[in-house]
PQR file with spaces between the fields and no chain letter, atoms N, CA, C, O and H, PARSE charges and radii, in Angstrom:
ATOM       1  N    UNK     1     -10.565   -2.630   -5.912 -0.4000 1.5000
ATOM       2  CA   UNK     1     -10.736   -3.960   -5.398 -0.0000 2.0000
ATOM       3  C    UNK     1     -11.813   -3.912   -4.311  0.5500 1.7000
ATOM       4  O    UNK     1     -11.779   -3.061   -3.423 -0.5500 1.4000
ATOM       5  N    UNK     2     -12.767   -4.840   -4.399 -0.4000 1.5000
ATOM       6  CA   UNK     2     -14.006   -4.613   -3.506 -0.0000 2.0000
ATOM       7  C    UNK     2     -13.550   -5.878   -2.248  0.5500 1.7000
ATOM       8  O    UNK     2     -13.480   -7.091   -2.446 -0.5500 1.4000
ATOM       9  H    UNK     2     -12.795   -5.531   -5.120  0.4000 1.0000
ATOM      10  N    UNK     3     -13.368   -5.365   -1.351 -0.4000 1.5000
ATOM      11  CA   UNK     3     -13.032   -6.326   -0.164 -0.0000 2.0000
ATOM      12  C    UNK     3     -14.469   -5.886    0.987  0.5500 1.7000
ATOM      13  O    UNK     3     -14.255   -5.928    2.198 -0.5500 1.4000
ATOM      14  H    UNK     3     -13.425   -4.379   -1.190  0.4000 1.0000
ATOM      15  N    UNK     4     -15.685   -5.537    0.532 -0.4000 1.5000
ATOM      16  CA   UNK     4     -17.119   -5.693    0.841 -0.0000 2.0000
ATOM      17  C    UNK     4     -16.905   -6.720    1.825  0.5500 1.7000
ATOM      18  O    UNK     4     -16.867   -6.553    3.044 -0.5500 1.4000
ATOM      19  H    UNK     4     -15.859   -5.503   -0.453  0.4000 1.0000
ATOM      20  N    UNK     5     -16.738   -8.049    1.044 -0.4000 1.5000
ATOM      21  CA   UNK     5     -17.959   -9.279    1.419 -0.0000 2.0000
ATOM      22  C    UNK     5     -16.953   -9.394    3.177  0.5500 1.7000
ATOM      23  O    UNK     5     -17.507   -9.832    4.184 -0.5500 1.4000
ATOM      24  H    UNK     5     -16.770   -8.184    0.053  0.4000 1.0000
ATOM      25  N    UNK     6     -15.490   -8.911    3.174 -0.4000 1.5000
ATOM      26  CA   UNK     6     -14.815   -8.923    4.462 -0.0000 2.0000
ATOM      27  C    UNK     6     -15.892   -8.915    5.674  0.5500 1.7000
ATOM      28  O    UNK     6     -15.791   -9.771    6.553 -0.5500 1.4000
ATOM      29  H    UNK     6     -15.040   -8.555    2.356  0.4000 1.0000
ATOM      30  N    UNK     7     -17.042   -7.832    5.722 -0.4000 1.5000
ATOM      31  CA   UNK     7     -18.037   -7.298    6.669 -0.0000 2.0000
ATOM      32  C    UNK     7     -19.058   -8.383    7.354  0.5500 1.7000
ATOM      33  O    UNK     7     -19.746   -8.300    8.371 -0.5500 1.4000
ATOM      34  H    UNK     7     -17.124   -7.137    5.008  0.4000 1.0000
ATOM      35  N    UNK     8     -18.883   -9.426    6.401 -0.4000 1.5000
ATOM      36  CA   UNK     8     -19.892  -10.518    6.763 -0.0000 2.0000
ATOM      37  C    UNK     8     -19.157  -11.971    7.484  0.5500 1.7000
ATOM      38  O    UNK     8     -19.532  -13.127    7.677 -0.5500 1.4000
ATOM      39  H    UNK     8     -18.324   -9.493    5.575  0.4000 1.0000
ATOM      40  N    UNK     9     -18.384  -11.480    7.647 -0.4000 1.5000
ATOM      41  CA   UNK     9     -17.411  -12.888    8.022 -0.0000 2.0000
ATOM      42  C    UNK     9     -17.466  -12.985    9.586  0.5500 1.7000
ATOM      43  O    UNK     9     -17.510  -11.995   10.316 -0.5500 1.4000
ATOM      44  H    UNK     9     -18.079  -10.541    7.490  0.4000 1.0000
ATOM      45  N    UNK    10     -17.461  -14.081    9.956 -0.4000 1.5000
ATOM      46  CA   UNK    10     -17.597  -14.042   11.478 -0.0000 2.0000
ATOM      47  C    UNK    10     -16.323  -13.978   12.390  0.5500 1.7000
ATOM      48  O    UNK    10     -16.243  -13.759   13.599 -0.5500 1.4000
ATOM      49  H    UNK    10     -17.425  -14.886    9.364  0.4000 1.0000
ATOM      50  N    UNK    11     -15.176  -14.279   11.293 -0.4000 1.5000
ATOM      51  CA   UNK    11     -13.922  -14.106   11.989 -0.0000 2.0000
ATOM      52  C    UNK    11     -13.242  -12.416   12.005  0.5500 1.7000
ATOM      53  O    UNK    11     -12.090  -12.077   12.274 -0.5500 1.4000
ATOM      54  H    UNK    11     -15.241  -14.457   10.311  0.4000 1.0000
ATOM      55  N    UNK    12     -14.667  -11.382   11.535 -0.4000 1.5000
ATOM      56  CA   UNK    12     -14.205  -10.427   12.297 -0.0000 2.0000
ATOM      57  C    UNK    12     -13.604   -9.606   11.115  0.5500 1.7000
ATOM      58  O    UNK    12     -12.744   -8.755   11.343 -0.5500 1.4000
ATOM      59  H    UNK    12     -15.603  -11.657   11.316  0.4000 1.0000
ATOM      60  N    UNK    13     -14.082   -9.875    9.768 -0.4000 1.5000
ATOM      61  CA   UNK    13     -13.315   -9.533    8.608 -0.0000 2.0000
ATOM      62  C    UNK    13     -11.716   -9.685    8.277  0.5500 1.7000
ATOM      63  O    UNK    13     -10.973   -8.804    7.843 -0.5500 1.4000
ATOM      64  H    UNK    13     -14.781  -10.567    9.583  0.4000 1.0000
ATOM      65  N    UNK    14     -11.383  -11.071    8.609 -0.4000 1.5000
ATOM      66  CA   UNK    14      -9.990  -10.917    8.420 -0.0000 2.0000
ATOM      67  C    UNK    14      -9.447  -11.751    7.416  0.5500 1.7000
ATOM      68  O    UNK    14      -9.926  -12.838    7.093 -0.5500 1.4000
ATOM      69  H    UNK    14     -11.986  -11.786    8.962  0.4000 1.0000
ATOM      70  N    UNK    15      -8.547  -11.284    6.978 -0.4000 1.5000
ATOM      71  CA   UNK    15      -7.961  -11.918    5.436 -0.0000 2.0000
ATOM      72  C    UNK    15      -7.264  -13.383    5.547  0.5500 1.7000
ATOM      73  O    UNK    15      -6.262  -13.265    6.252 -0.5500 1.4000
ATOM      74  H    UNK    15      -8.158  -10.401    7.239  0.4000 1.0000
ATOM      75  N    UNK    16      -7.413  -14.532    5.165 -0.4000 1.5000
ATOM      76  CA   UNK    16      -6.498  -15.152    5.304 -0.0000 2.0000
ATOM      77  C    UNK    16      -5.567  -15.344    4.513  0.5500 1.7000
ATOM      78  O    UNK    16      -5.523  -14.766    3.427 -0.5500 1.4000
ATOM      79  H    UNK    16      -8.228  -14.627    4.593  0.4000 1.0000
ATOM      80  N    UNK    17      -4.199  -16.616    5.122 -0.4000 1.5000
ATOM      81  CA   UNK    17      -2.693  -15.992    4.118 -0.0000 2.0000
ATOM      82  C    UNK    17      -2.977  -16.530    2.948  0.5500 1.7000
ATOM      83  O    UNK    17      -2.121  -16.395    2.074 -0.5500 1.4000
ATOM      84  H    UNK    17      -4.235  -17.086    6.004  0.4000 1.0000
ATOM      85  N    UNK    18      -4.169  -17.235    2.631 -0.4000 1.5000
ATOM      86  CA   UNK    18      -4.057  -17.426    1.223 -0.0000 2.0000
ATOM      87  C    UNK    18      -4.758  -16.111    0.300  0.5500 1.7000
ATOM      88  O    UNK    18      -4.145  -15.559   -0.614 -0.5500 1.4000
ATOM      89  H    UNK    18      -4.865  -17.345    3.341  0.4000 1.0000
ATOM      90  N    UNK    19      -5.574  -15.891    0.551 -0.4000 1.5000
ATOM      91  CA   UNK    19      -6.274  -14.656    0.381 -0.0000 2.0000
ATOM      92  C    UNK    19      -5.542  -13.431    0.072  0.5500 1.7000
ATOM      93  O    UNK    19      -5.659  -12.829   -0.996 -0.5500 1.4000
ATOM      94  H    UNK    19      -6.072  -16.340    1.294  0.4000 1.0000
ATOM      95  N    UNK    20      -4.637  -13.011    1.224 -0.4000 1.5000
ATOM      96  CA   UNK    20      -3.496  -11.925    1.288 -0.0000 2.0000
ATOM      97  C    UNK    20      -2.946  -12.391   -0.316  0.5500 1.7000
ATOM      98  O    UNK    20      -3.102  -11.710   -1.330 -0.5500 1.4000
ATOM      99  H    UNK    20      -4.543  -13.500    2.091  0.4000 1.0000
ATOM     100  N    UNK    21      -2.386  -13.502   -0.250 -0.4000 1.5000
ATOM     101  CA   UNK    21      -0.915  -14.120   -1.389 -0.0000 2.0000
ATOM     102  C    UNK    21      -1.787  -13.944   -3.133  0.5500 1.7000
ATOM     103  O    UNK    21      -1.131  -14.040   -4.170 -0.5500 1.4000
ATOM     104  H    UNK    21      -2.260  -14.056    0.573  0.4000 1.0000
ATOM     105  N    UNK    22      -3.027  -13.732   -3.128 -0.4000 1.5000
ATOM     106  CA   UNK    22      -3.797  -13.948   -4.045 -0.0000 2.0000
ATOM     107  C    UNK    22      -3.757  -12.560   -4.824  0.5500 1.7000
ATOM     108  O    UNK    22      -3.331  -12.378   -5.964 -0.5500 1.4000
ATOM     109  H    UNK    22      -3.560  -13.654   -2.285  0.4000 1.0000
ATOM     110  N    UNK    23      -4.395  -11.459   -3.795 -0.4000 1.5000
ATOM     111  CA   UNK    23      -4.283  -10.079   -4.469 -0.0000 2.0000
ATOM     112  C    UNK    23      -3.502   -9.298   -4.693  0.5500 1.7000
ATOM     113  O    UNK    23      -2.621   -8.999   -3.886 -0.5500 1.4000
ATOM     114  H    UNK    23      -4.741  -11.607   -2.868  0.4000 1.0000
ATOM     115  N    UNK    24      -3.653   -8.680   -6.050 -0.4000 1.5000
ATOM     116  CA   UNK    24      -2.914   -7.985   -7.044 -0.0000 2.0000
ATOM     117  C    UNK    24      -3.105   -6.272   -7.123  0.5500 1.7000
ATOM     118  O    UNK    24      -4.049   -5.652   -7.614 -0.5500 1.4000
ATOM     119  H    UNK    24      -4.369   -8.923   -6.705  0.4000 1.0000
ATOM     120  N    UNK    25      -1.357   -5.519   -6.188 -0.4000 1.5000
ATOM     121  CA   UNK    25      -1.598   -4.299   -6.427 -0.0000 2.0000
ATOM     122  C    UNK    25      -0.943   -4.295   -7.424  0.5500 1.7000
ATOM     123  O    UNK    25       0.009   -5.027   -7.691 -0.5500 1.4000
ATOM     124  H    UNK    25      -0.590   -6.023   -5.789  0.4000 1.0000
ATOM     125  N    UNK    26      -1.449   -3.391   -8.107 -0.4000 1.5000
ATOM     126  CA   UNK    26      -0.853   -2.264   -9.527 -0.0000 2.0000
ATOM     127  C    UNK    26       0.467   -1.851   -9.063  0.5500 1.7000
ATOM     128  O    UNK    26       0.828   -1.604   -7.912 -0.5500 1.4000
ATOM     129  H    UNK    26      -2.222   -2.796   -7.890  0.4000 1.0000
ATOM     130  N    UNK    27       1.072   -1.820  -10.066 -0.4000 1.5000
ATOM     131  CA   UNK    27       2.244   -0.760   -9.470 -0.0000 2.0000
ATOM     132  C    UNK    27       2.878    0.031  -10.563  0.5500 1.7000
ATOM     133  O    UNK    27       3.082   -0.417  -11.691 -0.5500 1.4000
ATOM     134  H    UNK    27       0.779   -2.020  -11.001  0.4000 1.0000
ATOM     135  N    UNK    28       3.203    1.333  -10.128 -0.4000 1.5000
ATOM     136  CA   UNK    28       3.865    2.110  -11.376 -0.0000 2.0000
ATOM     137  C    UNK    28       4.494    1.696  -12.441  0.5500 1.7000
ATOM     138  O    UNK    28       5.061    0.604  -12.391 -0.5500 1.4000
ATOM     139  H    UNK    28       3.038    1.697   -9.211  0.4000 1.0000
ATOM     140  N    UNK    29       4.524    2.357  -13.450 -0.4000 1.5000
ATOM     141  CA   UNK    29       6.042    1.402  -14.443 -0.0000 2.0000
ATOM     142  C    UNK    29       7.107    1.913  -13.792  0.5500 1.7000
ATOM     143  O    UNK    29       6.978    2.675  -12.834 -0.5500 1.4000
ATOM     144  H    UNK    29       4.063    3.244  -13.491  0.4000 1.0000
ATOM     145  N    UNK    30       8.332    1.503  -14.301 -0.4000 1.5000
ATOM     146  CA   UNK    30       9.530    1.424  -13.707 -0.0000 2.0000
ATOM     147  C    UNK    30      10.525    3.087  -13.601  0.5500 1.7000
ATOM     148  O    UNK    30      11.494    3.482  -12.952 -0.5500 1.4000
ATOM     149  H    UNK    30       8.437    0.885  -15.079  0.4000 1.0000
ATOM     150  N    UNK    31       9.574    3.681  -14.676 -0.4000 1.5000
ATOM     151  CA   UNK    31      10.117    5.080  -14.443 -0.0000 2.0000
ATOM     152  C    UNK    31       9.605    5.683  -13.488  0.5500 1.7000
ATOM     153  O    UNK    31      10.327    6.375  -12.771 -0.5500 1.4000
ATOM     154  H    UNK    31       8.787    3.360  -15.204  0.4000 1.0000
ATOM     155  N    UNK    32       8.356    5.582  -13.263 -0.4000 1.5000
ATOM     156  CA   UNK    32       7.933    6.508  -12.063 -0.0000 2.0000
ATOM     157  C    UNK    32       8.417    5.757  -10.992  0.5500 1.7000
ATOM     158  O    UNK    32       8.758    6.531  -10.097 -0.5500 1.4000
ATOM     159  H    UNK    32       7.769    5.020  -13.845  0.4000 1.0000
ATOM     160  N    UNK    33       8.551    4.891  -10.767 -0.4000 1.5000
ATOM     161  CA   UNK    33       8.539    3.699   -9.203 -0.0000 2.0000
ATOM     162  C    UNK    33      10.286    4.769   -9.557  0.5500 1.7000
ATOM     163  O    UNK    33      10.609    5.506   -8.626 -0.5500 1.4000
ATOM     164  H    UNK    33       8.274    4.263  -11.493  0.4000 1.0000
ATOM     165  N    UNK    34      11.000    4.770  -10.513 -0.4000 1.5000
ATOM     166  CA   UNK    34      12.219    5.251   -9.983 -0.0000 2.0000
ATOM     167  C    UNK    34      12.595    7.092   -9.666  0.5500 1.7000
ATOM     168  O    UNK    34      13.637    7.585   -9.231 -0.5500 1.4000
ATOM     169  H    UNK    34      10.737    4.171  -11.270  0.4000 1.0000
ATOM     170  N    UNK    35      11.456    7.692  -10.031 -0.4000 1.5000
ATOM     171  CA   UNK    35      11.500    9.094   -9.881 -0.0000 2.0000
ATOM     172  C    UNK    35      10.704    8.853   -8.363  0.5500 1.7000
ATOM     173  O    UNK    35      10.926    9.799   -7.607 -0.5500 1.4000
ATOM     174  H    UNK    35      10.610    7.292  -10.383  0.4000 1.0000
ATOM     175  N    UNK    36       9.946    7.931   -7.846 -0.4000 1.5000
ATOM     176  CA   UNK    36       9.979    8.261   -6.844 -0.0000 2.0000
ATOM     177  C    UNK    36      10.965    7.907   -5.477  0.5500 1.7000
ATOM     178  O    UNK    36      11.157    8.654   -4.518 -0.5500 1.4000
ATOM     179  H    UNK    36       9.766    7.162   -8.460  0.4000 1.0000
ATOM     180  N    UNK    37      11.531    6.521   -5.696 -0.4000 1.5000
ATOM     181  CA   UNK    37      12.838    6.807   -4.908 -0.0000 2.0000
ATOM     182  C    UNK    37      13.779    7.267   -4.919  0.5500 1.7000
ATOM     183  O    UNK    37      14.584    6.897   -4.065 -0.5500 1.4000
ATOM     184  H    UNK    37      11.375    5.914   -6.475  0.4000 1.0000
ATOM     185  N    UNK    38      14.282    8.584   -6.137 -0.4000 1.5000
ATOM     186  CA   UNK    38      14.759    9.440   -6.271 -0.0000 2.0000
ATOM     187  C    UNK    38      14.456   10.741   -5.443  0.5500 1.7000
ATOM     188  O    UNK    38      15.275   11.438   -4.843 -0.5500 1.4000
ATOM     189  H    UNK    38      13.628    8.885   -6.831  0.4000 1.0000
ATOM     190  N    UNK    39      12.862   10.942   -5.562 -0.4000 1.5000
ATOM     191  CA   UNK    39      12.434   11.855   -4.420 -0.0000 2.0000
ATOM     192  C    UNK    39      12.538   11.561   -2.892  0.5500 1.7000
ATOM     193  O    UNK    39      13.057   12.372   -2.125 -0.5500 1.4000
ATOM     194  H    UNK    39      12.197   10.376   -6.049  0.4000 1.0000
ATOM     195  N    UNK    40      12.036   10.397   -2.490 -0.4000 1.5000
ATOM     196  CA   UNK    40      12.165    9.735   -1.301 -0.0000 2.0000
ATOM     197  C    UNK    40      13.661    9.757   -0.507  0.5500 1.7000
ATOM     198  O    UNK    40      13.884    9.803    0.702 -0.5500 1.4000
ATOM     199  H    UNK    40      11.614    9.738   -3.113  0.4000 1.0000
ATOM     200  N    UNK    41      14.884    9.691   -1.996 -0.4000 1.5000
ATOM     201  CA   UNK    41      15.627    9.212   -1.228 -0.0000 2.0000
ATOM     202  C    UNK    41      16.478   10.711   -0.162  0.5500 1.7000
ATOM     203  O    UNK    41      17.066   10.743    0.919 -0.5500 1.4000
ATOM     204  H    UNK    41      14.702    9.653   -2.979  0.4000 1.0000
ATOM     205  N    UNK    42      16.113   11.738   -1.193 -0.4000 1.5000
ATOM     206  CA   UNK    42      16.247   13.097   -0.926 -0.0000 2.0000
ATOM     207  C    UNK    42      15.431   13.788    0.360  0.5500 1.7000
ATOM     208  O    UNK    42      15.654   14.967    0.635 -0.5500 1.4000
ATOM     209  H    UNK    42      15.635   11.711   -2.071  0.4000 1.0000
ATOM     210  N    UNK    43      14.465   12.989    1.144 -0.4000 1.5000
ATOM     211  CA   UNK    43      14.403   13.166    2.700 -0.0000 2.0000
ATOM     212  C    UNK    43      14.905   12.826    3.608  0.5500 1.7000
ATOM     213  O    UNK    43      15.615   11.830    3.468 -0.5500 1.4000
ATOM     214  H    UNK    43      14.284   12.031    0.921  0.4000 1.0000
ATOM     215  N    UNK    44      14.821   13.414    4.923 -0.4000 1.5000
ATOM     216  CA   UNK    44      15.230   12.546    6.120 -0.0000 2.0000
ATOM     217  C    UNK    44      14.536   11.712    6.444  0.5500 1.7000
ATOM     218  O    UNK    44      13.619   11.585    5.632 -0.5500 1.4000
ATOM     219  H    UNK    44      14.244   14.223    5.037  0.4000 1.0000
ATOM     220  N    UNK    45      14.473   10.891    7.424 -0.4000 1.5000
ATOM     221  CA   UNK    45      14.035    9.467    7.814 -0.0000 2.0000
ATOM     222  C    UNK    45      12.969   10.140    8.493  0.5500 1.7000
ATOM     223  O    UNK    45      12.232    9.183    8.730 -0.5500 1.4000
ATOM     224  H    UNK    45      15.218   10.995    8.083  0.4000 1.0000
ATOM     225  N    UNK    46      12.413   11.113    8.950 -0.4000 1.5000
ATOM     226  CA   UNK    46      11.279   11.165    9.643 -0.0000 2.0000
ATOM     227  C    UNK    46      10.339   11.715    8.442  0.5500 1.7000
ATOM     228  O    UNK    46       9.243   11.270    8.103 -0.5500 1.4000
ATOM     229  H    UNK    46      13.012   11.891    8.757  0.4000 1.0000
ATOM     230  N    UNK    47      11.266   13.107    7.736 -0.4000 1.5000
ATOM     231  CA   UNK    47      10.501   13.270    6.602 -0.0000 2.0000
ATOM     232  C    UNK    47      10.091   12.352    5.819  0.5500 1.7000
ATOM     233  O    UNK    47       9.194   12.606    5.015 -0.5500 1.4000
ATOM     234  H    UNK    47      12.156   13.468    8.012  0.4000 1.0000
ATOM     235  N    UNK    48      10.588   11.263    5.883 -0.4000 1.5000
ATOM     236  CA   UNK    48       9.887    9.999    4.802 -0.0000 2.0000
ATOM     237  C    UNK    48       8.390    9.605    5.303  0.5500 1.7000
ATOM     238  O    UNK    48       7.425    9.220    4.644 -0.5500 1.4000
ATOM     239  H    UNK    48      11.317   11.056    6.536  0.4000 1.0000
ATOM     240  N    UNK    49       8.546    9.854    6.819 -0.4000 1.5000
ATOM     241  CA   UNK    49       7.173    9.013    6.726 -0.0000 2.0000
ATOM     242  C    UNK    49       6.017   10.031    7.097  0.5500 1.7000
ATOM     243  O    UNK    49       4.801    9.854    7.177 -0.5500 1.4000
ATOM     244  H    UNK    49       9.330   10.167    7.354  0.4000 1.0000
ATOM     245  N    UNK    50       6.919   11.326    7.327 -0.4000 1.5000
ATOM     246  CA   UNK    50       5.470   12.524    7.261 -0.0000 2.0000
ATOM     247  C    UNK    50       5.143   12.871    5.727  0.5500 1.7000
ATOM     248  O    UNK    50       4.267   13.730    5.625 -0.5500 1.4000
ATOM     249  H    UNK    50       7.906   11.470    7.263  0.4000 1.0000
ATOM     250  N    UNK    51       5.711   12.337    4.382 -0.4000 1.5000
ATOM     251  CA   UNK    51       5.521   12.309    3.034 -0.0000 2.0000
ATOM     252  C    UNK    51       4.510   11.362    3.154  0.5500 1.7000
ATOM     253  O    UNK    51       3.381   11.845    3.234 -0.5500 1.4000
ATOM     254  H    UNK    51       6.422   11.639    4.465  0.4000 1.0000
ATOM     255  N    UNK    52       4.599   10.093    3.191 -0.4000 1.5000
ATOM     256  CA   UNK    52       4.062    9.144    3.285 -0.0000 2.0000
ATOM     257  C    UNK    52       2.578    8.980    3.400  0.5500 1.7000
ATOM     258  O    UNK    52       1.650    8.713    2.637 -0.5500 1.4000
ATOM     259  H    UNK    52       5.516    9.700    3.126  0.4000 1.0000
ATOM     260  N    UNK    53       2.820    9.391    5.324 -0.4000 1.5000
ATOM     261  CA   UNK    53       1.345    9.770    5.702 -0.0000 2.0000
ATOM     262  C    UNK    53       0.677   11.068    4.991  0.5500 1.7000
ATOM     263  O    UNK    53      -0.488   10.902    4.629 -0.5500 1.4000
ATOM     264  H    UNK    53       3.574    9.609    5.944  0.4000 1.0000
ATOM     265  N    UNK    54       1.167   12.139    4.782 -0.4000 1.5000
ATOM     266  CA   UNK    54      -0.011   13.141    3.868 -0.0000 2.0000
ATOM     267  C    UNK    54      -0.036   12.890    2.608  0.5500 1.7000
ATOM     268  O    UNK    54      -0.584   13.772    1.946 -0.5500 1.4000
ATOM     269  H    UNK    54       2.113   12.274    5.076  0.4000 1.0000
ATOM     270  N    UNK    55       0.569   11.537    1.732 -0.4000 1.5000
ATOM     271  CA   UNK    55      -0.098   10.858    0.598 -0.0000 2.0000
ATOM     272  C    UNK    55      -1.165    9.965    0.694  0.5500 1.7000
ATOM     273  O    UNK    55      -1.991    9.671   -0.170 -0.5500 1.4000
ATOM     274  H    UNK    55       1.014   10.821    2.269  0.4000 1.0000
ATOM     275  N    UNK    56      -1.022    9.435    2.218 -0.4000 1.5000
ATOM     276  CA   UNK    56      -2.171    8.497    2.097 -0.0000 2.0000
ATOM     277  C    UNK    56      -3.705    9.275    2.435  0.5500 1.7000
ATOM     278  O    UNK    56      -4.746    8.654    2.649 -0.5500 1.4000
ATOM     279  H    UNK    56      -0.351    9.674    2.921  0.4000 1.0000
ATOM     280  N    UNK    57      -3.570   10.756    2.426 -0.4000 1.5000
ATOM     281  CA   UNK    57      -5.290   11.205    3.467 -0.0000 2.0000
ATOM     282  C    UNK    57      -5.603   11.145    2.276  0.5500 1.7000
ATOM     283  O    UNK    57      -6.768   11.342    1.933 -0.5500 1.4000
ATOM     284  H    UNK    57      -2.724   11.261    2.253  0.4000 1.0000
């Protein structure tokens, strides 16, 4: 998804709520979305979000 033209806006590149309500993430099919809160659910609460963050680098 090219969110480019954001850079030229004078309000600083910011999305508005119609904008937000418009775009479309993908999301797994229903087997993986469930093998992964199967994995997820098998951490602790801090381990969840140090998983998290070294999926997103």
């Amino acid at each position: 998804m090219d969110l480019g033209f954001l850079k030229t806006r004078p309000n600083g590149g910011k999305l508005q709520k119609g904008e937000m309500m418009k775009i479309q993430f993908p999301l797994p099919d229903t087997d993986t979305q469930m093998k992964i809160i199967k994995e997820v659910s098998k951490l602790k609460e801090a381990d969840k979000w140090n998983k998290f963050e070294a999926l997103l680098k």
